[in-house]
Each structure stands twice: as C-alpha cells, then as structure tokens.
C-alpha positions as CSV (number, residue, x, y, z in Angstrom):
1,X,102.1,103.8,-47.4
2,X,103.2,100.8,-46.1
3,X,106.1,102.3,-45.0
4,X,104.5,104.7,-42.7
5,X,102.1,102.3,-41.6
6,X,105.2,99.9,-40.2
7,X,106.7,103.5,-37.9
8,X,103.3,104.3,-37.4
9,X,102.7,102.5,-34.0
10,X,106.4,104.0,-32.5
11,X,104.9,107.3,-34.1
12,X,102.3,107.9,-32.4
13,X,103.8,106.5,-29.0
14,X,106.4,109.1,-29.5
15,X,104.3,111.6,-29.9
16,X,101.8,111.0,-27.4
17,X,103.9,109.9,-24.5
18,X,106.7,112.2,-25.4
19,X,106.6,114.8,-27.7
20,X,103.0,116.2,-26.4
21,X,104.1,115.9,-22.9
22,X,106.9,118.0,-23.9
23,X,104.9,121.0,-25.5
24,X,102.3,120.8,-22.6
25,X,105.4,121.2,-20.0
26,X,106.7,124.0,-22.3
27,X,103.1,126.1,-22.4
28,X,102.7,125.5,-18.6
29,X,106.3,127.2,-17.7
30,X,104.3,130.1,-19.2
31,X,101.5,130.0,-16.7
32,X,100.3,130.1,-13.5
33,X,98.2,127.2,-11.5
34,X,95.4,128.1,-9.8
35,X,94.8,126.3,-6.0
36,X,91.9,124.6,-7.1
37,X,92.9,123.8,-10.7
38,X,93.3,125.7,-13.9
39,X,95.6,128.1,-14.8
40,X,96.6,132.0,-16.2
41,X,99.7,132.7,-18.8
42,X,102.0,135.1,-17.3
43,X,104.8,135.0,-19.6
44,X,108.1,134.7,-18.7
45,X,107.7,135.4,-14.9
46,X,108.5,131.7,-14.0
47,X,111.8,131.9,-15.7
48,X,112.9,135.4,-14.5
49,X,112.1,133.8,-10.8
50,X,114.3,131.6,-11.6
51,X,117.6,133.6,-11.6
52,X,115.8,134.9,-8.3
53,X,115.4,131.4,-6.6
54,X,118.8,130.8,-4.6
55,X,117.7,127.3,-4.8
56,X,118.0,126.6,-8.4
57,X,122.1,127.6,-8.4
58,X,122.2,125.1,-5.5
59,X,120.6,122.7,-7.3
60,X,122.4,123.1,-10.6
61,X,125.9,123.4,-8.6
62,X,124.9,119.7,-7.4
63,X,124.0,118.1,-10.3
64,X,126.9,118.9,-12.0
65,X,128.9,118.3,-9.1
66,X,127.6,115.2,-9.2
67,X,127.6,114.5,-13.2
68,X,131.5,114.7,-12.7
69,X,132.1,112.7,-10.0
70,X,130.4,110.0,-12.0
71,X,132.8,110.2,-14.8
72,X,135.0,108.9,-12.2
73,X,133.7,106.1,-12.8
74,X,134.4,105.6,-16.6
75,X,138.2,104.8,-16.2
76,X,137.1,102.2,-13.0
77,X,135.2,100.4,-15.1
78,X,137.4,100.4,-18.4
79,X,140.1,99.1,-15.8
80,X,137.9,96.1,-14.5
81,X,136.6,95.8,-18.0
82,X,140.6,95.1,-19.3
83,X,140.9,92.7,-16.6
84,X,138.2,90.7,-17.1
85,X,138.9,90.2,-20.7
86,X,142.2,88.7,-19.9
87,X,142.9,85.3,-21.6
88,X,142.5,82.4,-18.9
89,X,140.6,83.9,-16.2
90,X,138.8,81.8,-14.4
91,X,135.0,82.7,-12.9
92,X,134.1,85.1,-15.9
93,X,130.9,84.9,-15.9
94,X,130.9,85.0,-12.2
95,X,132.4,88.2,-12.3
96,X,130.4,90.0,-14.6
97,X,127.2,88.7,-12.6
98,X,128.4,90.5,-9.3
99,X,128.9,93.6,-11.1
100,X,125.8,93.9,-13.2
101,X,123.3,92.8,-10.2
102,X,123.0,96.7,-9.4
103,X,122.1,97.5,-12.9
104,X,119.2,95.5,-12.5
105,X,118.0,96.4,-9.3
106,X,115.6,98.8,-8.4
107,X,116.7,102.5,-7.0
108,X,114.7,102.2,-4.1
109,X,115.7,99.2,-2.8
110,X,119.7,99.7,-3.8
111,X,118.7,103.3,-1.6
112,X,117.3,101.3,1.4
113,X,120.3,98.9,1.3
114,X,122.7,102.0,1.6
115,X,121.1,103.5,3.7
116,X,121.3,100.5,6.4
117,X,124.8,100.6,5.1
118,X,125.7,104.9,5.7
119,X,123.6,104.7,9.3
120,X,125.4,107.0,11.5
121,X,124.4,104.5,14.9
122,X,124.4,101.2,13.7
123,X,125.6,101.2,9.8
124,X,127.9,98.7,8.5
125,X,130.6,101.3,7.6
126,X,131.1,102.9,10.5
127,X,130.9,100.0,12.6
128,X,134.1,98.5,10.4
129,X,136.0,102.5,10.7
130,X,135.2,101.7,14.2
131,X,137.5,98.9,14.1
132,X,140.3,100.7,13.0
133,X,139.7,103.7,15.5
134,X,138.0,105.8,13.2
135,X,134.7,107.7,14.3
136,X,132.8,107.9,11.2
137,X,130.2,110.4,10.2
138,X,125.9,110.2,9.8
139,X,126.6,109.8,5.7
140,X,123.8,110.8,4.6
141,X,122.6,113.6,7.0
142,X,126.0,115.3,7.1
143,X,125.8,118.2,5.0
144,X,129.4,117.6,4.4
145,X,129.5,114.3,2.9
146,X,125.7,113.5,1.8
147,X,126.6,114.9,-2.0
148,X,129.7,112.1,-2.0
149,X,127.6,109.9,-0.2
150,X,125.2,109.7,-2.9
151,X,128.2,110.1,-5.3
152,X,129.8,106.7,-4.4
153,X,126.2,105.0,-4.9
154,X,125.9,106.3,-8.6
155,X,129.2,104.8,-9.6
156,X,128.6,101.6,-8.4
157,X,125.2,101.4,-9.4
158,X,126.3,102.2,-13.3
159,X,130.2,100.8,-13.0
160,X,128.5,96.8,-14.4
161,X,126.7,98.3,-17.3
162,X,129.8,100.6,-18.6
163,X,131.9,97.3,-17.7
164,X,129.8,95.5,-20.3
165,X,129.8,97.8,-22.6
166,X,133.5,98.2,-22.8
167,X,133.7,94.5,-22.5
168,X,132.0,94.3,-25.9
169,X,134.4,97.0,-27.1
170,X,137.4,95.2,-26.1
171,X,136.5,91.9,-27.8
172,X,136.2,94.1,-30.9
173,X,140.3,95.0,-30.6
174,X,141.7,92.4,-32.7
175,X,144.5,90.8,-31.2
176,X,147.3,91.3,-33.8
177,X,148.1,94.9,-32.5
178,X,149.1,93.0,-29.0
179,X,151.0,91.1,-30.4
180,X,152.9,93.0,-32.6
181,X,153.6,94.9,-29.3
182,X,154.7,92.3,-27.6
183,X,157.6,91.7,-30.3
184,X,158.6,94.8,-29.8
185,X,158.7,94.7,-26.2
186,X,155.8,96.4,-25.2
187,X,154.5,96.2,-21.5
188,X,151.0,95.9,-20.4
189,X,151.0,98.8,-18.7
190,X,152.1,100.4,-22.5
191,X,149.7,98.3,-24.6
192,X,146.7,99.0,-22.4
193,X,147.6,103.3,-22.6
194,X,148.7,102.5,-26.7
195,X,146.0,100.4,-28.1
196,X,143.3,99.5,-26.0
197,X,142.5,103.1,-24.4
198,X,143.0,104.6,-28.3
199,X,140.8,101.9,-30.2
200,X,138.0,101.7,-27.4
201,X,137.7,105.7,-27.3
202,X,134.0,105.3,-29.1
203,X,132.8,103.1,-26.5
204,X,134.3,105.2,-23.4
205,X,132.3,108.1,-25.3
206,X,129.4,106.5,-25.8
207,X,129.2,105.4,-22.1
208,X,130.6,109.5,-21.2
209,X,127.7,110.5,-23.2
210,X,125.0,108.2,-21.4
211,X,126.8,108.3,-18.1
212,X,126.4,112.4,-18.1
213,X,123.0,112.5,-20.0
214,X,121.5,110.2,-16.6
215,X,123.6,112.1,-14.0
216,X,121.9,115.3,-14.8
217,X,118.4,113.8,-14.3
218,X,119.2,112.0,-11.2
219,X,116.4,112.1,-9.1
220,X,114.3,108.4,-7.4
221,X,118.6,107.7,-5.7
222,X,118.4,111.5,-4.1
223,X,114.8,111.3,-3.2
224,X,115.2,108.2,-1.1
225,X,118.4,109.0,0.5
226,X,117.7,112.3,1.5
227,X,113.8,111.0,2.7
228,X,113.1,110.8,6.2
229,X,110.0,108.2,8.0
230,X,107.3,110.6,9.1
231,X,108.3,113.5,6.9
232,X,107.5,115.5,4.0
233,X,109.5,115.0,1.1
234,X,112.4,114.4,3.3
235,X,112.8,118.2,4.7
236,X,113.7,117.0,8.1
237,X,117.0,115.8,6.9
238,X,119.8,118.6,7.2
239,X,121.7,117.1,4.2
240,X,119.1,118.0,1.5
241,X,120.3,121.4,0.3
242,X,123.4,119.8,-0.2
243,X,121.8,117.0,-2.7
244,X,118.9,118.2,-3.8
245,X,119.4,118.2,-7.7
246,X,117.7,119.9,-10.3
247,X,115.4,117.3,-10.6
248,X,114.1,117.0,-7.2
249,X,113.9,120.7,-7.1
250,X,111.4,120.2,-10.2
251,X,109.6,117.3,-8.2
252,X,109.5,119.7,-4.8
253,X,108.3,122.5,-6.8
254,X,105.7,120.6,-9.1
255,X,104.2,118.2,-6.8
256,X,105.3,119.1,-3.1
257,X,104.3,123.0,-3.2
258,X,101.9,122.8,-6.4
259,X,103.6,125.6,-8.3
260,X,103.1,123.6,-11.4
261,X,104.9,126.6,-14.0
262,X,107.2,127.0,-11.6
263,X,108.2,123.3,-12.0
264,X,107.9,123.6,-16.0
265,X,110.1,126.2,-15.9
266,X,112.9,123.8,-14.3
267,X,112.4,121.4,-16.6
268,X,112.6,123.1,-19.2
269,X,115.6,124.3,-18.8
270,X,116.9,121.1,-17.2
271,X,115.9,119.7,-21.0
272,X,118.3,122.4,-22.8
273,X,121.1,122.2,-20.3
274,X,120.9,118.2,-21.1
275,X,121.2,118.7,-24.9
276,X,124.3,121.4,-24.4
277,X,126.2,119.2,-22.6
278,X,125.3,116.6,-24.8
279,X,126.3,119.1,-27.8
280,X,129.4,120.3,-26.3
281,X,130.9,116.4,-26.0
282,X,129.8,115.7,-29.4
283,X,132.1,118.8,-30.5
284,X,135.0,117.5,-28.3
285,X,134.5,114.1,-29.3
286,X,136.4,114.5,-32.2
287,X,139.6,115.5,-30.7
288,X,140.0,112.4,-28.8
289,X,137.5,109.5,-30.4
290,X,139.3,107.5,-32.9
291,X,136.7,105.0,-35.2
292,X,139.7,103.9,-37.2
C-alpha cells in the first residue's frame, strides 16, 4: 500500500491531465459539434473526410518534410559537440552558453527575432545578400522558401540541447581507445568515424528519437511565422499551405473553424503516426546502435 500511495500523486496527474484527455479526444473524432455546443456521434465520417481533405496530405507532406530536414541537424551538432570536448580549449563554458540560450528561450520570441531577421524590406539577411549583390527573397512569405525558412530555425533552436547531450556522451568514451589509435597511426579524421561515431550511436539515437518525436508536433514556431498583424490565424500570408503542419491544421480545424471532431480526428492520427515512426527507429535501431 505504501507503495501505491508514493506513485499515486504522478498517477493520478497522468491520468487526469493525460490519459483522460486522450480518450475524450478519441470519442470526439467520433462526433459532431453542434454551433452552440454539444455534440452527435457520427462514426467514422471525420476520418473518411480525412482522405478527402487535400489539406491533410499537405500537411503531412510538411511535417515530415520538415522532421527530416531536422535530422540535419544531428551530425551538426555531434560535430560541434567533438570539438568542444577537445583537450585545452579555451572558453568552454562560454561556448556551450551561446548554443544552449535558444533552448531556453521561448518560441515566440525566438519567432519574432526571425522574423526581424527573414523581412523581405528591411531584414538583416537580405540587407548582408545585398552586400554581396544578391537580391534576396520575403523568407517567410515565399511559398518557395517559407518550409526551409522555418527549417533552418528548428535546427538551431534544438542544435545546443543535442550538443549537450552528446557532450555527456562523449565524456563517457574513455580515452584509452584514442590512444591506442594514435599508436597505430590513426588520424582524427579516422578516430572520430572509428570510435567516437560507433560508441556514441545510443546517444545520437536517443537525440534521433526525440529530435523526430518533436518535429512531428511542431506547431507555436509555424504559427508565429506564418501569422500576420491584423489577421486571422495568419491566412493572409501566401506561404501557409506550404508550412502549415499537421498540427496547425489540428489547431485551424479545432479552434479557428470549430469543427471540433474534425480536429480529433487529426490528432488522433497525428498520435499513431508519432508512435510508428517512433516504432519503426526502435526496429532499426539495432542495426546501427552499439551499447557495448
């Protein structure tokens, strides 16, 4: 008894500010909202408009377009990881401060800064392409380059917390297998593909895992971005079919047009995509993870 009265407390959090929240979303994506409240079960209507909604194959096409351009940022970060870990350097701590400040800052203001930053008229980046000759585009209301846009924000935003977690992975390498490389002639370039890739493969998938897990449910970075002053839900920006993720299709569905099953429905199968993907690198995992 005292046993379950120590888990009891995370219990019931669990189950009342997840696990219910999760069955009510799953009975709604059965149902219909009234306009002035309540609801009617309709079955599986929501989910058979789904495969009708040319939105929701946008949507998904984004988020995992956007899920993989993330993973560009594992090997960054196990690169700047390696080189901070070097013997000698000076301004450590320094270094890990600049990189982890994004981590730690809010969405919303990290989106304003950008923003400022991707302005079309009077952005810092173009203003330095101009320098160089080059006319550069509105970055986040070109349809072209919003989704990269948006792409290049997520990396560095999450490139200081997979730095410190492969920083912790690197310190756990013991330094004999170096140096036994060394005497045999080894190169950096060798010992860093040979022995520190190898033997910090369970943190690189640990930090896949996580790094594709919040990619799929990326949402508040889109919302600002693609948000204009005066308008709904950003719809006056050009650039949002071409970001909008599955997510922000669930919050425009749910909460911009009220079609609250509608929204369930997303969800819910945002929620199974999420644990496939997550299944399907656990599967893979052990043809490239080595915890020996």
């Amino acid at each position: 008894m005292w046993a379950y009265l120590m888990v009891a407390p995370m219990t019931i959090g669990l189950s009342v500010f997840y696990l219910w929240p999760i069955a009510q979303t799953f009975y709604f994506s059965f149902t219909r909202s009234g306009p002035f409240g309540g609801h009617t079960w309709i079955g599986t209507a929501n989910y058979r408009a789904l495969v009708d909604e040319p939105s929701v194959f946008q949507s998904v096409a984004n988020t995992l377009f956007y899920a993989v351009v993330q993973l560009a940022g594992i090997p960054l970060a196990v690169l700047l990881a390696a080189l901070l870990n070097q013997r000698g350097l000076r301004g450590r701590s320094i270094y890990r401060l600049v990189y982890f400040l994004p981590v730690v800052t809010m969405p919303v203001a990290v989106a304003m800064l950008w923003r400022w930053m991707y302005n079309g008229d009077y952005g810092l980046i173009n203003q330095l392409l101009s320098v160089v000759g080059i006319q550069g585009p509105h970055w986040a209301s070109d349809p072209s380059v919003a989704l990269y846009a948006v792409a290049a924000i997520g990396i560095w935003m999450a490139l200081g917390y997979n730095m410190v977690i492969f920083l912790a992975g690197l310190q756990g390498i013991p330094t004999m297998y170096y140096e036994a490389a060394a005497m045999d002639g080894a190169g950096p370039a060798r010992m860093f593909f040979r022995i520190t890739v190898p033997l910090l493969s369970p943190s690189i998938f640990f930090a896949t895992v996580l790094t594709v897990i919040n990619s799929l449910q990326m949402f508040d970075l889109a919302y600002m971005m693609m948000s204009t002053p005066g308008a709904a839900a950003g719809t006056a920006n050009p650039a949002l079919p071409r970001v909008r993720t599955v997510s922000y299709l669930f919050y425009q569905k749910a909460f911009v047009e009220h079609d609250l099953g509608f929204g369930a429905a997303v969800a819910f199968v945002l929620l199974g995509f999420i644990l496939a993907m997550t299944l399907i690198q656990f599967r893979l995992q052990r043809r490239w993870v080595h915890y020996a």
